[in-house]
C-alpha positions as CSV (number, residue, x, y, z in Angstrom):
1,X,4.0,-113.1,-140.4
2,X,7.0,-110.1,-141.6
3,X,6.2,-106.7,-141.4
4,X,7.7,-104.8,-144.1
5,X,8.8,-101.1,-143.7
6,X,7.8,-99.6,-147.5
7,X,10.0,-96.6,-146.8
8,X,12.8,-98.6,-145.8
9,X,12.6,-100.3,-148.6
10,X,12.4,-97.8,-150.8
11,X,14.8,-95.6,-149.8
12,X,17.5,-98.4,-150.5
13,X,16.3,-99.1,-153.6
14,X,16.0,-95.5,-154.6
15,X,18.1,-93.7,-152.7
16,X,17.9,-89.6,-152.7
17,X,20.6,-88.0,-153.6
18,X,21.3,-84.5,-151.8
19,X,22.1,-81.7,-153.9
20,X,25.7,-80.9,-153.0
21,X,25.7,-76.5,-154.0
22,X,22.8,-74.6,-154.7
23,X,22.1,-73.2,-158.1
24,X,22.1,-69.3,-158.2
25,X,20.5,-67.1,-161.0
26,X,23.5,-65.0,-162.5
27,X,22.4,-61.6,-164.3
28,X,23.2,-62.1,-167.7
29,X,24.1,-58.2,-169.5
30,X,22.2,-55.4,-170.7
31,X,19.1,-54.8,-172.5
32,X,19.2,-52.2,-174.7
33,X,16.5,-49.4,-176.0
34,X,17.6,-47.3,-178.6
35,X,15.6,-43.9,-179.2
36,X,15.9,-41.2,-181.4
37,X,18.5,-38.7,-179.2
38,X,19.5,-41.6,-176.5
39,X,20.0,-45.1,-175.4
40,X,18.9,-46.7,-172.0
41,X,20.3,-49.5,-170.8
42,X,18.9,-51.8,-168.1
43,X,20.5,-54.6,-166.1
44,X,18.8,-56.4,-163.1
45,X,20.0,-55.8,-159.5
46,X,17.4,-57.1,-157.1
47,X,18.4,-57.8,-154.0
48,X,21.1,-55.8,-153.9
49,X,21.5,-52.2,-151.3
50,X,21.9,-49.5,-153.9
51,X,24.6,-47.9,-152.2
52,X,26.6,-51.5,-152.6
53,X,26.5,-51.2,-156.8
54,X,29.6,-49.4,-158.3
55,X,28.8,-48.2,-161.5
56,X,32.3,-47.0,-163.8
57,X,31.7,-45.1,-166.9
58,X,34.3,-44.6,-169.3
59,X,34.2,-43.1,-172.7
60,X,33.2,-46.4,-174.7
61,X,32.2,-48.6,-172.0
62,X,30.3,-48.9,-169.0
63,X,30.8,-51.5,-165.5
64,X,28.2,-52.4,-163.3
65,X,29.8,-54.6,-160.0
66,X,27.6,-55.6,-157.2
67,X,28.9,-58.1,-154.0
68,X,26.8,-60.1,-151.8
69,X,27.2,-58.6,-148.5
70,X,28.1,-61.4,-145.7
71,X,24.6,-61.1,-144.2
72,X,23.3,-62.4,-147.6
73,X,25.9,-64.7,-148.5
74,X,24.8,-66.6,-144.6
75,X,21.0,-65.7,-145.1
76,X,19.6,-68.9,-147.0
77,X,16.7,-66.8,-147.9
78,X,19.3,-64.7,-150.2
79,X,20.5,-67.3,-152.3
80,X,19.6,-66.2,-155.7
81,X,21.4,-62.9,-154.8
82,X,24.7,-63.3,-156.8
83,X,27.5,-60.8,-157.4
84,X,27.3,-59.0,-160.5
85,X,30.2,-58.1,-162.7
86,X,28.8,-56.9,-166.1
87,X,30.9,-54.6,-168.8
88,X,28.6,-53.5,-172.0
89,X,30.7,-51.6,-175.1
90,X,28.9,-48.6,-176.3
91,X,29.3,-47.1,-179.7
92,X,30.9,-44.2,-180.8
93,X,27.8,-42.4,-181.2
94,X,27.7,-42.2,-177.5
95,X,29.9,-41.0,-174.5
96,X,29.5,-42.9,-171.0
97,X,31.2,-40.5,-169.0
98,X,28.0,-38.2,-169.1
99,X,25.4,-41.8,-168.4
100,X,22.8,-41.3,-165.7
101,X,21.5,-44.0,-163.6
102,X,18.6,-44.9,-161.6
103,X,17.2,-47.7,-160.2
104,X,13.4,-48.5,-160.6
105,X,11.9,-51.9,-159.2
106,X,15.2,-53.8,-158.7
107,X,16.5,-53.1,-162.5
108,X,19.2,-50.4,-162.5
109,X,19.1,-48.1,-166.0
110,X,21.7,-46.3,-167.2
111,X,20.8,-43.1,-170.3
112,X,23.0,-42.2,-172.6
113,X,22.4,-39.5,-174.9
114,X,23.7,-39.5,-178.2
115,X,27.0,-37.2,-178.9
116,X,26.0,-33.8,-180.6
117,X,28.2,-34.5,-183.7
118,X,25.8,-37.5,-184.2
119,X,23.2,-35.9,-183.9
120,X,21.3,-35.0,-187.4
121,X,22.3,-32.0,-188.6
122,X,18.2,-30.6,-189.9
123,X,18.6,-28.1,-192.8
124,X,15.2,-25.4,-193.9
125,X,15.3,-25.0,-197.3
126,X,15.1,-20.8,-198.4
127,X,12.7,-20.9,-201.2
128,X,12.9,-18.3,-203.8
């Protein structure tokens, strides 16, 4: 009589294959809503300590980096945490030195509001 071990079997038929690196979700740039006198931007940062996100604003462009700290980099719990290094280009229309941000629910905004020489110029007509 043989006794057969299924699983032994199995396994060298099929063998299972070990992932060798973990996949990580990467932030991929801005969304944009455009209004009437300004323009917010908003770029996911979940999972990363506010005070840990540089934010640069130049004239026509804006830079959003963000590092895993070490605890998260060991923490296997923090995995889909990656470092973020995102640059948008912002028209002429606006200036990024004067962009405020704010972070609401793990997405980080950034306003812009529009340059006052872009700004429609509204005429009144005199009647008469």
């Amino acid at each position: 009589m043989y006794i057969i071990d299924y699983d032994k079997l199995f396994a060298e038929f099929f063998p299972i294959k070990q992932p060798k690196e973990r996949t990580t979700y990467v932030p991929s740039k801005f969304a944009v809503d455009i209004k009437e006198e300004s323009a917010t931007m908003a770029l996911s940062v979940l999972g990363h300590d506010p005070k840990d996100i540089e934010i640069n604003c130049y004239e026509d462009k804006i830079e959003v980096k963000a590092k895993k700290s070490q605890e998260d980099k060991e923490n296997p719990f923090n995995q889909l945490i990656s470092d973020i290094e995102e640059r948008i280009t912002i028209g002429k229309n606006y200036d990024g030195r004067k962009a405020k941000a704010e972070i609401k629910n793990g997405i980080l905004l950034i306003t812009l509001e529009k340059k006052e020489e872009s700004k429609p110029k509204k005429l009144t007509l005199k009647v008469g």
